[in-house]
N, C-alpha and C positions, 0 to 999 in steps of 0.2 A: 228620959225626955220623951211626952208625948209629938208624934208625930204632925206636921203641920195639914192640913186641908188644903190644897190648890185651885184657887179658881183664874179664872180669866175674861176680863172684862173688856169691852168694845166700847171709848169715848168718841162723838163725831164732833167735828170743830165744824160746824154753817155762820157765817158772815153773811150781812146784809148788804146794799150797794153802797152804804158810808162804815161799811166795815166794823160793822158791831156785830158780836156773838151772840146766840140763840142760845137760851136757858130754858132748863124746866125746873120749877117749884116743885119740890117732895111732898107728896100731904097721903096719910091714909098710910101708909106702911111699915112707920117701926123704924126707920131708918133714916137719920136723918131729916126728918121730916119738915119744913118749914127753911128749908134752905136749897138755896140753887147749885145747879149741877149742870154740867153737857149733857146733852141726849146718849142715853147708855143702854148697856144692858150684858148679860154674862153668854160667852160664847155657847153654843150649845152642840152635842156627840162632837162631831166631827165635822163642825165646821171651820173652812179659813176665817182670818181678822177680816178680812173685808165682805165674804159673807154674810158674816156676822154683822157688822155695819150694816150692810144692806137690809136683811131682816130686821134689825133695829129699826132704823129710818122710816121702813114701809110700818111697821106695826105702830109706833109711839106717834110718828107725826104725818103718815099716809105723804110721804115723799121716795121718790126714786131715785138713784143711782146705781151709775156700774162702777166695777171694778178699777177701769182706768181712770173715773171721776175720785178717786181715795188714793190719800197720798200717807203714807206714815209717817209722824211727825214725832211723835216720844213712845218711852216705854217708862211705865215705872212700877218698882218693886216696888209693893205695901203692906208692912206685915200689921195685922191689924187683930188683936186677941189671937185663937186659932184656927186663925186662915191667915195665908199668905193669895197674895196678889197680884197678877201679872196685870196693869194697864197697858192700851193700848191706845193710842189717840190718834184719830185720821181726821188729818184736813179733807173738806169738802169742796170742793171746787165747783161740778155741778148737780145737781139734781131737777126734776120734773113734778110738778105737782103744786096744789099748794098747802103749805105747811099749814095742820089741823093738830089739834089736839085732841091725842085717839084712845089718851089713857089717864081721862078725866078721874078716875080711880083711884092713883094714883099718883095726879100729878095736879094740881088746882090753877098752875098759869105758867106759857111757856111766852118770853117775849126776850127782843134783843136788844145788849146793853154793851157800852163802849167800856175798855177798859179802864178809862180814866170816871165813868160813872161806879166801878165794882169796886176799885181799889181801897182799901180800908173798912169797908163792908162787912160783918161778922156772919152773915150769909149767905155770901160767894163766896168767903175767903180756902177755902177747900179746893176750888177751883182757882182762884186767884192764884195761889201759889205754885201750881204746873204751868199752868197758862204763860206765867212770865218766863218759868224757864224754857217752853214753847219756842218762845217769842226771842227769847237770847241766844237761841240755836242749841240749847241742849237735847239730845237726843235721849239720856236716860236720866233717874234719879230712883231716890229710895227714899222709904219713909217707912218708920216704926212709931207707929201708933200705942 
């Protein structure tokens, strides 16, 4: 048995003042393209989860947070061809700035959507399905791709 790949990935959960969640559109990458996602991106040497979030945030949508604005909310294993996956998802509480899209490259439009707008959706559903276990207070989950 070949060996698996390990990576680890930073999701940020941002809510608006009627509590809808911020997406970015995939476009330009090979990857899912044409489908929504949370604001992401894979940890990088040695940094912490929320780190990572942080360097996220400022690079994709030129917003700021600290440390104690990030709360960890799930984990979930994803084994997905040969790589396996750690997620990691942090609520947002605050940040500074205002939210730009900074990686038109790779991302065609980031805007916020209620969950009762996403639900049944075949290009949130990626999202859709952590989100609600998010939202039911599960902490972890797995998924084999």
């Amino acid at each position: 048995m070949r060996e698996p790949n390990f990576y680890s990935a930073v999701f940020a959960i941002i809510r608006d003042n009627a509590w809808a969640i911020l997406f970015q559109k995939r476009s330009n990458t090979g990857f899912r393209d044409g489908l929504y996602q949370l604001p992401s991106g894979h940890m990088e040497g040695r940094e912490t989860m929320k780190e990572a979030t942080i360097r996220e945030l400022a690079e994709e949508l030129n917003i700021h947070a600290r440390e104690e604005d990030l709360t960890i909310t799930h984990i979930s294993h994803a084994v997905a061809g040969d790589r396996v996956y750690f997620n990691i998802y942090m609520e947002v509480s605050h940040y500074t700035g205002e939210i730009t899209n900074c990686e038109t490259d790779k991302c065609s439009e980031i805007s916020f959507h209620s969950m009762e707008e996403i639900v049944g959706k075949p290009e949130f559903q990626y999202e859709v399905e952590t989100l609600e276990k998010i939202f039911k207070g599960e902490k972890f989950s797995e998924k084999n791709h």
